[in-house]
N, C-alpha and C positions, 0 to 999 in steps of 0.2 A: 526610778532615777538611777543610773548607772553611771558611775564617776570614775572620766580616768587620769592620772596625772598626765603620759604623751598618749598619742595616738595619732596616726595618720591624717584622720580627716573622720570628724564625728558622722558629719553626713552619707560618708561609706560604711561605716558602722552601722547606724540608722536602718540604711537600707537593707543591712547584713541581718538584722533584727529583723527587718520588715518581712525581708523573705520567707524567714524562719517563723511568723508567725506573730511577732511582738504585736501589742495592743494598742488603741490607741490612747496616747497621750503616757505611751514611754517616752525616754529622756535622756538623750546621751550628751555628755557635759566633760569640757578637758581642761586641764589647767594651760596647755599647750597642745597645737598641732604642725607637723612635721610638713603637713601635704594639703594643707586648707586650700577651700575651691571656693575660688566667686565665679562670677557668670562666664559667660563664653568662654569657657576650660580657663579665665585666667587663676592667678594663684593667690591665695589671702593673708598674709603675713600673722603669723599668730603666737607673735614668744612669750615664754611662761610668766607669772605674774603680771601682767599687766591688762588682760583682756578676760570678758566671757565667750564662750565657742561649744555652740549646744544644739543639740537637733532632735525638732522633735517628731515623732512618730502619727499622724495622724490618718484614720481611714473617714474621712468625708462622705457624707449622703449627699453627694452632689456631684452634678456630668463633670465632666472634661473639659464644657468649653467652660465653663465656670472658674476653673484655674488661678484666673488670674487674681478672684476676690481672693484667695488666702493670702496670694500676695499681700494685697492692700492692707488685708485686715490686720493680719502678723504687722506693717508697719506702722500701721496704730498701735498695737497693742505694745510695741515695743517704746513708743512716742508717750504712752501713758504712762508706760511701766518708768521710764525717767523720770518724768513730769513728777508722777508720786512720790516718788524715792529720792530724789535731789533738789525738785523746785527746778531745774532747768528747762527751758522751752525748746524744742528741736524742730527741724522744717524734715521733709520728704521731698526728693527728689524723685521724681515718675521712672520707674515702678517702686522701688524700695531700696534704694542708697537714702540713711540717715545722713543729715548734716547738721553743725555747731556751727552757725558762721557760714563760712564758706569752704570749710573743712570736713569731710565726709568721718566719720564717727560710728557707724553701723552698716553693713553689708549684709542682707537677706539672698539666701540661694534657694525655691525650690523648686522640688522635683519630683517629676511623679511616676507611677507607673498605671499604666490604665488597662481596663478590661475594653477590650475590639468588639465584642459583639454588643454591651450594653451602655457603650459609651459611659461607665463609671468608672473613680476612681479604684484602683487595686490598693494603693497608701500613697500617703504623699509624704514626703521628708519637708518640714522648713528647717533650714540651717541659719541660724545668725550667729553673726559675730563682731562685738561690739568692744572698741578699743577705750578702755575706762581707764587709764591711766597711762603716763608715758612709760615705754619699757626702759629697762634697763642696758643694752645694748640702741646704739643711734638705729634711726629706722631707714632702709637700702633707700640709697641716693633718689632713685625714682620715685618714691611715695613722700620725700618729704616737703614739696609743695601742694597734695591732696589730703593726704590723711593724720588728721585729726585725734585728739583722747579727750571723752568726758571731762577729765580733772588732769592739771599738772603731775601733779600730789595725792595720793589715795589723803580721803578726808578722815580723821579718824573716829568719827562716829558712822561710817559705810561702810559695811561689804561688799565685794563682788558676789555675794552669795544672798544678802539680801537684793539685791538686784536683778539676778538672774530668777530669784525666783519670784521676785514680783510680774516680770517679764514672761515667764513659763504662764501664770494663773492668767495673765490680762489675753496672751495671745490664743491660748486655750477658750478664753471663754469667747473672744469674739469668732473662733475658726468650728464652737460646738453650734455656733445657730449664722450661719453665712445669709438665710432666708430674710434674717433681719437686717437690712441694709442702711440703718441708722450709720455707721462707722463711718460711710463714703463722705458725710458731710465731714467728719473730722478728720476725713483722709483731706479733703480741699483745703480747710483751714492750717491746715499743714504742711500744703504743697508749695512747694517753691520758684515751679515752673509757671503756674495757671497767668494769662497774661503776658509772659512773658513769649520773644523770638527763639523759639528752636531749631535745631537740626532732626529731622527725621531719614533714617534709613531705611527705604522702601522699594520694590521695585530694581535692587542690584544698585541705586545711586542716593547720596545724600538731596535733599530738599529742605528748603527752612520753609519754616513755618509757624504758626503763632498756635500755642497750647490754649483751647481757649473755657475746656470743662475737663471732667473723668464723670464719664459713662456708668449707670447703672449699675454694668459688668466689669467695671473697674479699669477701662478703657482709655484713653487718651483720644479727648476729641481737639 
């Protein structure tokens, strides 16, 4: 577990580890980051006191196309790790946007590097970053009809430390045995799409469409 007050972006660290050889189920953890990354390159707002922002180091026994269960399963484990710790109930959004409401509250990034010849994974990083409180600076005009905080008010019988590492043990333990596919059902029970009209971007054009399972492989059918 490596802790830093700023840092850039835990998830480049992570990898910075990875490369160098960290193990699995190192942990890099920041009170702030400067250069937080959610998906498609966008940026993750991440000011000090008020969030967890941790990435963890993982090298999986399993292929490539498989990918996507960590996803899933990291968003269980992170949907527990609340559930445990606060009594709060939270939905998933396909693939791993947490929500409270209708307010997004947790951002999962990972990422992988894979070996070409044996189609496994070389490490993978999950990055999450979970806004557990309102910060102390107002949050940039754009995000403040999306994004969400656990609690108004940190409560004062909770850490962001107990949480984080409830969150560290729950996603560890479902991303050490992926073979067990038990998680998917409480990945549905979770979901907040299933049933519903979506949009899918496929093929260079949008299409709506109706979400109607998740696949085995963690899929959106």
């Amino acid at each position: 577990l490596i802790v830093y007050q700023t840092i850039d972006s835990t998830n480049q660290e992570a990898k910075k580890l990875a490369l160098e050889g960290a193990k699995t189920g190192t942990v890099i953890i920041a009170e702030e980051q400067t250069q937080g990354r959610g998906r498609m390159g966008r940026s993750f707002y991440s000011p000090p006191k008020s969030g967890i922002y941790l990435s963890l180091v993982l090298r999986p026994d399993v292929a490539a196309r498989d990918a996507v269960l960590l996803t899933t399963g990291a968003s269980v484990g992170v949907c527990r790790a609340i559930k445990k710790v606060t009594g709060i109930d939270t939905q998933i959004k396909w693939v791993n946007d947490i929500y409270m409401g209708d307010r997004k509250i947790v951002g999962i990034l990972t990422e992988a590097v894979t070996n070409f010849e044996n189609g496994q994974f070389e490490f993978v990083i999950i990055g999450i970053g979970l806004n557990f409180k309102q910060p102390e600076a107002a949050l940039p005009k754009e995000l403040e009809d999306i994004v969400g905080t656990l609690f108004n008010k940190k409560p004062d019988a909770l850490t962001r430390n107990r949480l984080a590492a409830e969150i560290i043990n729950e996603v560890l333990m479902i991303c050490d045995d992926l073979t067990n596919r038990n998680f998917l059902e409480e990945y549905k029970t979770h979901s907040m799409v299933l049933g519903k009209q979506i949009k899918v971007f496929r093929n260079n054009e949008w299409e709506v469409a109706t979400a109607l399972d998740i696949s085995d492989e963690g899929g959106l059918i």
